[in-house]
ZADOBA-556906 format. One record per residue: x, y, z of N, C-alpha, C in turn; residue in three letters. Coordinates in nm, 2 decimals. Layout:
BEGIN
+--------+--------+--------+--------+--------+--------+--------+--------+--------+--------+
|    nc1 |    nc2 |    nc3 |   cac1 |   cac2 |   cac3 |    cc1 |    cc2 |    cc3 | residu |
+--------+--------+--------+--------+--------+--------+--------+--------+--------+--------+
|      X |      Y |      Z |      X |      Y |      Z |      X |      Y |      Z |    ALA |
...
+--------+--------+--------+--------+--------+--------+--------+--------+--------+--------+
***
This chain:
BEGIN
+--------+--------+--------+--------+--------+--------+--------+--------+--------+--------+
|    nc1 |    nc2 |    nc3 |   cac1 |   cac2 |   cac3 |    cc1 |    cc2 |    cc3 | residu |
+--------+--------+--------+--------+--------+--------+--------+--------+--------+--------+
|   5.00 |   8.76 |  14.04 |   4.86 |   8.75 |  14.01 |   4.84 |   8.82 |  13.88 |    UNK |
|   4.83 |   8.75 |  13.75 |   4.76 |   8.84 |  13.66 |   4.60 |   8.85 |  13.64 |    UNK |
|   4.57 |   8.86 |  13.49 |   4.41 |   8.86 |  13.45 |   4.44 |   8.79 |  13.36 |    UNK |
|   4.31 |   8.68 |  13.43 |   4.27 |   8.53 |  13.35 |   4.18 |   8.56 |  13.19 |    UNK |
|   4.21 |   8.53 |  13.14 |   4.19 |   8.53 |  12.94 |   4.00 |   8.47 |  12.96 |    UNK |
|   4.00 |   8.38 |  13.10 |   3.86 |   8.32 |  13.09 |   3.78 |   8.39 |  13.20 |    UNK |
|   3.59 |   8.37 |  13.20 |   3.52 |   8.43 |  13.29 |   3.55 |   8.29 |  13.41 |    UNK |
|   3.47 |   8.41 |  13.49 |   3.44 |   8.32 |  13.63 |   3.37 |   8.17 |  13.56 |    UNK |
|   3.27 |   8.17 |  13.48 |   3.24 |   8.07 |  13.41 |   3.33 |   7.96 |  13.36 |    UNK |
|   3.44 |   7.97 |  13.36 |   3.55 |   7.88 |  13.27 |   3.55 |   7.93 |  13.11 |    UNK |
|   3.46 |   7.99 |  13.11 |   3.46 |   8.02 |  12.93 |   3.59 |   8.18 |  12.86 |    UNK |
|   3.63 |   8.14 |  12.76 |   3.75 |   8.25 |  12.71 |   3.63 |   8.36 |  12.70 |    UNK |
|   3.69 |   8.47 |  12.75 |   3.62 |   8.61 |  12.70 |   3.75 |   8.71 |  12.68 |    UNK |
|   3.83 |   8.70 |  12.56 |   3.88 |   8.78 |  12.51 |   3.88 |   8.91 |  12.52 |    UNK |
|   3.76 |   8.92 |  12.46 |   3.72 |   9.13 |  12.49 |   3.72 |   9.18 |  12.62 |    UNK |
|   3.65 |   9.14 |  12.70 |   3.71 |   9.17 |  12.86 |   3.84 |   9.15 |  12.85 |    UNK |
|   3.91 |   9.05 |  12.85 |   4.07 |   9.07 |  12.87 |   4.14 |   9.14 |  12.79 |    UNK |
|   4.14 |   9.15 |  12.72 |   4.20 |   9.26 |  12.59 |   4.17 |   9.42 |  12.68 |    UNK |
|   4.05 |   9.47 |  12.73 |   3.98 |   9.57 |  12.75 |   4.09 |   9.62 |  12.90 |    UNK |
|   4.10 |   9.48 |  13.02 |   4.16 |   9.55 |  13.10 |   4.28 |   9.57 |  13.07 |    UNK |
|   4.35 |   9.49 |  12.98 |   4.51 |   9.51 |  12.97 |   4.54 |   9.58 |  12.92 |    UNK |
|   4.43 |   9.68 |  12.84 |   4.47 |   9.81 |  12.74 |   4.47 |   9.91 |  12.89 |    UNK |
|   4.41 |   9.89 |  12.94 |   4.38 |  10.03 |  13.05 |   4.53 |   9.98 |  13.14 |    UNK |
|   4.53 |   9.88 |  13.16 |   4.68 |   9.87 |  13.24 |   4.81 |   9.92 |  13.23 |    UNK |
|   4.81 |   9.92 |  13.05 |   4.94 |   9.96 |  13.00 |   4.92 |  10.06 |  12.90 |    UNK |
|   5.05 |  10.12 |  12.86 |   5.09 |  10.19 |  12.82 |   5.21 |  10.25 |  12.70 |    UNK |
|   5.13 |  10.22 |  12.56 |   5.27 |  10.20 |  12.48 |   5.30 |  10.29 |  12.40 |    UNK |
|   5.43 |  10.33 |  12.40 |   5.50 |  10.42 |  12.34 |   5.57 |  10.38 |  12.22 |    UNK |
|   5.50 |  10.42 |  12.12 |   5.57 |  10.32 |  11.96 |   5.65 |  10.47 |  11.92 |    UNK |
|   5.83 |  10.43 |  11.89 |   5.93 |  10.48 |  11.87 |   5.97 |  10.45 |  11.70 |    UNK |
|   6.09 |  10.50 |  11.68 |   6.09 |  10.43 |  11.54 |   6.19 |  10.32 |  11.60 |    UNK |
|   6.25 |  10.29 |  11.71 |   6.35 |  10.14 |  11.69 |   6.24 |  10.05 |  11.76 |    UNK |
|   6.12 |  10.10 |  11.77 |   6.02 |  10.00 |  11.81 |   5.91 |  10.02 |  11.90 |    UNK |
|   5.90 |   9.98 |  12.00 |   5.77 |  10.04 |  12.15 |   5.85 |   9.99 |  12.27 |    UNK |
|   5.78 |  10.08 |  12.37 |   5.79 |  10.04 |  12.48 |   5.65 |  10.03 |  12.57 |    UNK |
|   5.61 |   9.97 |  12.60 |   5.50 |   9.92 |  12.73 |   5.50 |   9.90 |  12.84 |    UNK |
|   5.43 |  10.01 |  12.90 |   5.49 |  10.04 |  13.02 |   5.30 |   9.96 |  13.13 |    UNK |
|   5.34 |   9.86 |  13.22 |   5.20 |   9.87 |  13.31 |   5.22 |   9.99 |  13.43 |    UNK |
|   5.10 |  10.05 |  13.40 |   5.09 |  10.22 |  13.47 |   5.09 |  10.13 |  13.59 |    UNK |
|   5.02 |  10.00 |  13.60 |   4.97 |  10.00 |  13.80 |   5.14 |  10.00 |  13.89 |    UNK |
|   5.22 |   9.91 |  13.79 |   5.30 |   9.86 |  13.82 |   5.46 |   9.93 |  13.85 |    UNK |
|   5.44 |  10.04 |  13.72 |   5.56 |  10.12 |  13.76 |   5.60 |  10.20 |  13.80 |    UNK |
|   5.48 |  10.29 |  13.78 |   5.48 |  10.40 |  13.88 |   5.39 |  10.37 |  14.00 |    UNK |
|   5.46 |  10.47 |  14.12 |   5.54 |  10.55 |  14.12 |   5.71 |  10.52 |  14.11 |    UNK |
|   5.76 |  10.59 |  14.03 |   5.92 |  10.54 |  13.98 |   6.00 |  10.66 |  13.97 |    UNK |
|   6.11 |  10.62 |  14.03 |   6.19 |  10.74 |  14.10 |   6.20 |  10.86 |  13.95 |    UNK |
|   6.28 |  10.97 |  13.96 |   6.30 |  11.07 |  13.90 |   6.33 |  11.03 |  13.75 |    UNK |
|   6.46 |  11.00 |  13.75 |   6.57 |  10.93 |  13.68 |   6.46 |  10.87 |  13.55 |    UNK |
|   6.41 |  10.76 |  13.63 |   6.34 |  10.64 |  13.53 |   6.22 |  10.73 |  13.46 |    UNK |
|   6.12 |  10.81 |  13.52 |   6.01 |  10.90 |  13.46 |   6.05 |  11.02 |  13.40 |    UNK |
|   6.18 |  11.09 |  13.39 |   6.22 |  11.17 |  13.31 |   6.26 |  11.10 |  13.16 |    UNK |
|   6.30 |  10.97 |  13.18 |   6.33 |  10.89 |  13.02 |   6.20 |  10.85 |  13.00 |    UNK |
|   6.12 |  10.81 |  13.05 |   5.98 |  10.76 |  13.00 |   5.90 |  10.90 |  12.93 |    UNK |
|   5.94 |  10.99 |  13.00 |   5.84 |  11.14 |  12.95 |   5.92 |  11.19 |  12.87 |    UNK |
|   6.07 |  11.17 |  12.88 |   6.14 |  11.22 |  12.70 |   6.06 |  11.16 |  12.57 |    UNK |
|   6.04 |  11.03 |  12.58 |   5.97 |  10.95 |  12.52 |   5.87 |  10.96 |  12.46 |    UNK |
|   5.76 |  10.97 |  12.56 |   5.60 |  11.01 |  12.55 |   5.63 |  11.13 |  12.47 |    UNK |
|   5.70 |  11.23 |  12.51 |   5.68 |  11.38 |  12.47 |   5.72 |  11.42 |  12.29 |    UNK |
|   5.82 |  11.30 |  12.26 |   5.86 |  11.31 |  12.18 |   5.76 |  11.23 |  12.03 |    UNK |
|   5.68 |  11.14 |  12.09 |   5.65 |  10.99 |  12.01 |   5.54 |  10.99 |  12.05 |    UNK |
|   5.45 |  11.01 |  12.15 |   5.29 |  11.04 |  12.17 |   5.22 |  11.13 |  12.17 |    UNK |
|   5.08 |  11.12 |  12.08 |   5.00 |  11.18 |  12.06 |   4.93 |  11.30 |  12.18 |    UNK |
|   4.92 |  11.39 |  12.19 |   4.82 |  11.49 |  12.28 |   4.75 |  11.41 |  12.35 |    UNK |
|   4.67 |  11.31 |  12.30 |   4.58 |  11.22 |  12.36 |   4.63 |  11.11 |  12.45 |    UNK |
|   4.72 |  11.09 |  12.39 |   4.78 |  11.00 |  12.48 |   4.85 |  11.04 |  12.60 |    UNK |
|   4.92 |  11.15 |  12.56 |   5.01 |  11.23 |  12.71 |   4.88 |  11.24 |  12.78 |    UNK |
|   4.77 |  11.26 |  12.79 |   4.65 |  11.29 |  12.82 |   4.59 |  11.20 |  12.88 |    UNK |
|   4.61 |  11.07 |  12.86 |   4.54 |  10.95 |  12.90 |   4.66 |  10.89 |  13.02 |    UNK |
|   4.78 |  10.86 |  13.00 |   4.86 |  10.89 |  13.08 |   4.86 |  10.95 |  13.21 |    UNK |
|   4.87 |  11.10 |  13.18 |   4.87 |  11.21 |  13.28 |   4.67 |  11.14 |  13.39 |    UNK |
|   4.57 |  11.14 |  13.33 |   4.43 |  11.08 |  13.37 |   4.52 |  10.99 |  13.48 |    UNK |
|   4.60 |  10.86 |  13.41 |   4.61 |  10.72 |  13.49 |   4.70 |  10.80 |  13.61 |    UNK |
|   4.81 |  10.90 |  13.59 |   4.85 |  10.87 |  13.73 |   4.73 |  10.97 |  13.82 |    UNK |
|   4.68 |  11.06 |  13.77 |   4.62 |  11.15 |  13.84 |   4.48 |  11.04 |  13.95 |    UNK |
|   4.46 |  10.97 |  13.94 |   4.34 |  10.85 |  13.92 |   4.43 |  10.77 |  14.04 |    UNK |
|   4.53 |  10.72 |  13.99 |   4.66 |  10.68 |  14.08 |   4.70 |  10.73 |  14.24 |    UNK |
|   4.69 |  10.88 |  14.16 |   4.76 |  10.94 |  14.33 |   4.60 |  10.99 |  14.41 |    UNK |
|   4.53 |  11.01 |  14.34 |   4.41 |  11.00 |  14.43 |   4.34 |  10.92 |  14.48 |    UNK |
|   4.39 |  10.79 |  14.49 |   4.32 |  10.66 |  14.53 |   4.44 |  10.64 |  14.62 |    UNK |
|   4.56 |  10.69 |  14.63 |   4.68 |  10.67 |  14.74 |   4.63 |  10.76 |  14.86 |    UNK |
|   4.57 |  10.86 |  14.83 |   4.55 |  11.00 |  14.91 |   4.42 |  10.94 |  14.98 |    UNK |
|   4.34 |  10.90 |  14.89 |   4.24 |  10.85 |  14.98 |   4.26 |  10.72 |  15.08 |    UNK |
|   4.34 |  10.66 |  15.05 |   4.35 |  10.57 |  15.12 |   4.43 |  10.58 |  15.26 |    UNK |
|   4.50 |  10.71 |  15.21 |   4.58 |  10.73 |  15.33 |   4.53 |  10.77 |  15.42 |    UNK |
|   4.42 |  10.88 |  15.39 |   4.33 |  10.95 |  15.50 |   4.25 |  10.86 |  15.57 |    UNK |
|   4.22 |  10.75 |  15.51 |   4.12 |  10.65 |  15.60 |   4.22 |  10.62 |  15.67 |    UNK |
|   4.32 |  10.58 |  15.64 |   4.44 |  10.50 |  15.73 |   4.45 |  10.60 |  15.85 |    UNK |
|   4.52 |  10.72 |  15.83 |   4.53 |  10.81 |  15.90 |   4.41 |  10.83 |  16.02 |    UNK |
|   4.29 |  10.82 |  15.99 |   4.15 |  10.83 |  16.14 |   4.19 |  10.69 |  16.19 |    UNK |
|   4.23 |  10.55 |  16.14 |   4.21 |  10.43 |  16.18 |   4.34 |  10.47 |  16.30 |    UNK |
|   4.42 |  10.50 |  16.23 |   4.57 |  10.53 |  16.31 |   4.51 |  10.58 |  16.49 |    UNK |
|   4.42 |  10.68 |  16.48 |   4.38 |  10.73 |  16.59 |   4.32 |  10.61 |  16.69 |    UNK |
|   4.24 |  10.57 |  16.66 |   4.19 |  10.43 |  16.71 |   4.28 |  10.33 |  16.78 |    UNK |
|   4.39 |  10.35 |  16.84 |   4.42 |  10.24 |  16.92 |   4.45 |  10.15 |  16.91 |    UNK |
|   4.50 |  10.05 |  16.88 |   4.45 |   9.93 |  16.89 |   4.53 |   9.83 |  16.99 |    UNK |
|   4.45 |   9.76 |  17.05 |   4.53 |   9.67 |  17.16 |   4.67 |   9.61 |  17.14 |    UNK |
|   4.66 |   9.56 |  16.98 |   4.82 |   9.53 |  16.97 |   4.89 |   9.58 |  16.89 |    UNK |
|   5.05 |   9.63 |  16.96 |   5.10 |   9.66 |  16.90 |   5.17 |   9.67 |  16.78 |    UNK |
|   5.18 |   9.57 |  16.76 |   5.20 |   9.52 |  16.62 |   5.10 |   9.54 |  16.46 |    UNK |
|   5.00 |   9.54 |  16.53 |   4.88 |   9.58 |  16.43 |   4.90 |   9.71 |  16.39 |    UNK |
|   4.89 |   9.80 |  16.55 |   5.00 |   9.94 |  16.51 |   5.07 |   9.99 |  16.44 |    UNK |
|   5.15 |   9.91 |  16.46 |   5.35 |   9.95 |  16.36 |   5.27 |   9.91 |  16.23 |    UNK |
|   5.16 |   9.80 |  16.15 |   5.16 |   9.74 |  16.03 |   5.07 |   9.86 |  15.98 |    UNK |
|   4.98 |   9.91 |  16.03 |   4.90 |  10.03 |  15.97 |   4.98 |  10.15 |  16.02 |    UNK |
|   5.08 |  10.16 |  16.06 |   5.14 |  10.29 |  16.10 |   5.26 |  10.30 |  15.93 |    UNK |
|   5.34 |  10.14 |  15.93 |   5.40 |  10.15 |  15.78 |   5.32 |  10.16 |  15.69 |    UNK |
|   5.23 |  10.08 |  15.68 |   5.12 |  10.12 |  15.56 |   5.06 |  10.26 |  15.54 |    UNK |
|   5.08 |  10.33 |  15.61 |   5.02 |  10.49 |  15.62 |   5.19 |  10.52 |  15.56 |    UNK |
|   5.28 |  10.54 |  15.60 |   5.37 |  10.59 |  15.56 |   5.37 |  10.52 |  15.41 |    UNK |
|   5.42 |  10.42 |  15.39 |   5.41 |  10.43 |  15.25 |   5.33 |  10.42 |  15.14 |    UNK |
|   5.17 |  10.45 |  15.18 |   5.08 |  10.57 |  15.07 |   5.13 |  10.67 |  15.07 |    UNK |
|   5.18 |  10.76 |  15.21 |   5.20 |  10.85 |  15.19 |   5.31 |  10.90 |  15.06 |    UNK |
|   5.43 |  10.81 |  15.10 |   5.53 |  10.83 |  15.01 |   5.47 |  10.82 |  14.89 |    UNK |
|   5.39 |  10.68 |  14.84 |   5.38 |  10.66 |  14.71 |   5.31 |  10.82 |  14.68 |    UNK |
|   5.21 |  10.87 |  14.74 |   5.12 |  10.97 |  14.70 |   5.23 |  11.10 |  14.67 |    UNK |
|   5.35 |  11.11 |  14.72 |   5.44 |  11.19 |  14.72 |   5.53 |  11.19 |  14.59 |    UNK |
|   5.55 |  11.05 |  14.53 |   5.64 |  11.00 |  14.46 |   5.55 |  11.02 |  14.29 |    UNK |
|   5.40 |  11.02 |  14.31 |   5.31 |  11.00 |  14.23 |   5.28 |  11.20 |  14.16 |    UNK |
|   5.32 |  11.24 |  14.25 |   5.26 |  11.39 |  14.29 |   5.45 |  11.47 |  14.18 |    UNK |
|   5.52 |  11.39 |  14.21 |   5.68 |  11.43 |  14.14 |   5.63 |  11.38 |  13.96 |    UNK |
|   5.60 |  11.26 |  13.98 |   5.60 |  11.22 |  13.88 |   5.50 |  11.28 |  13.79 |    UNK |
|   5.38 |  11.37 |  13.82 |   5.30 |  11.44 |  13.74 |   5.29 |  11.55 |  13.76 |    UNK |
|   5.45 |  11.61 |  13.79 |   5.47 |  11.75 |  13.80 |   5.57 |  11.70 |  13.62 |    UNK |
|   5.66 |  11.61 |  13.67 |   5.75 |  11.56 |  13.58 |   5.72 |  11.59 |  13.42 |    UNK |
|   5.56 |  11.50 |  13.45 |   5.52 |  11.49 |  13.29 |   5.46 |  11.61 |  13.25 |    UNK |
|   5.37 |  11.71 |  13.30 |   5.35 |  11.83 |  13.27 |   5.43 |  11.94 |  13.26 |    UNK |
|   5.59 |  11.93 |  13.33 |   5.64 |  12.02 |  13.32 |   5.70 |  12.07 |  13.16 |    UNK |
|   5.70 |  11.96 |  13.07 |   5.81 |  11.94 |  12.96 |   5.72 |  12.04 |  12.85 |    UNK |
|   5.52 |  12.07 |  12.89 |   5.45 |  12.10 |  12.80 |   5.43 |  12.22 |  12.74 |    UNK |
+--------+--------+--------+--------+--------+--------+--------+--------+--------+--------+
***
């Protein structure tokens, strides 16, 4: 599923689309060229992969930009944290089938992780500073 170039109307609205896809991504202009990264999509990303992304940023991005970055995951892991806590009271609640169970019991576990994975990765990028 991407974001449609047109409104709900059928009509092209450019500036809206231009507008979300700037907040989506993330580009790092190098001298052999850029890289663009979509924040929703990649992170959270294991160790390995966000230690080369933050050599990068650290090297080749502006203050403002490590800044705007650092915002999106922080924005990121708090909307995993919140989610997880609602999950977590629903968890209490019972529910007659089992199955429904195990589906919000994995789903709890993996915000949790992501929120853990999100929490490495913005120790990652602040540590280099």
């Amino acid at each position: 599923m991407g974001i449609s170039r047109y409104n709900s109307e059928g009509y092209a609205d450019p500036t809206a689309y231009e507008a979300i896809r700037n907040i989506e991504s993330f580009r790092v202009d190098h001298p052999n060229g850029y890289i663009e990264v979509n924040v929703e999509t990649f992170f959270p990303c294991t160790n390995t992969k966000a230690k080369k992304l933050f050599r990068l940023v650290r090297a080749y991005c502006s203050e403002a930009q490590q800044e705007e970055l650092l915002a999106a995951l922080v924005r990121k892991a708090k909307s995993c944290l919140a989610e997880a806590m609602s999950m977590e009271g629903s968890l209490d609640e019972l529910p007659c089938d089992p199955k429904e169970y195990q589906e919000r019991l994995r789903r709890f576990k993996a915000l949790t992780r992501q929120h853990t994975q999100l929490t490495r990765n913005i120790r990652d990028l602040t540590a280099g500073r």
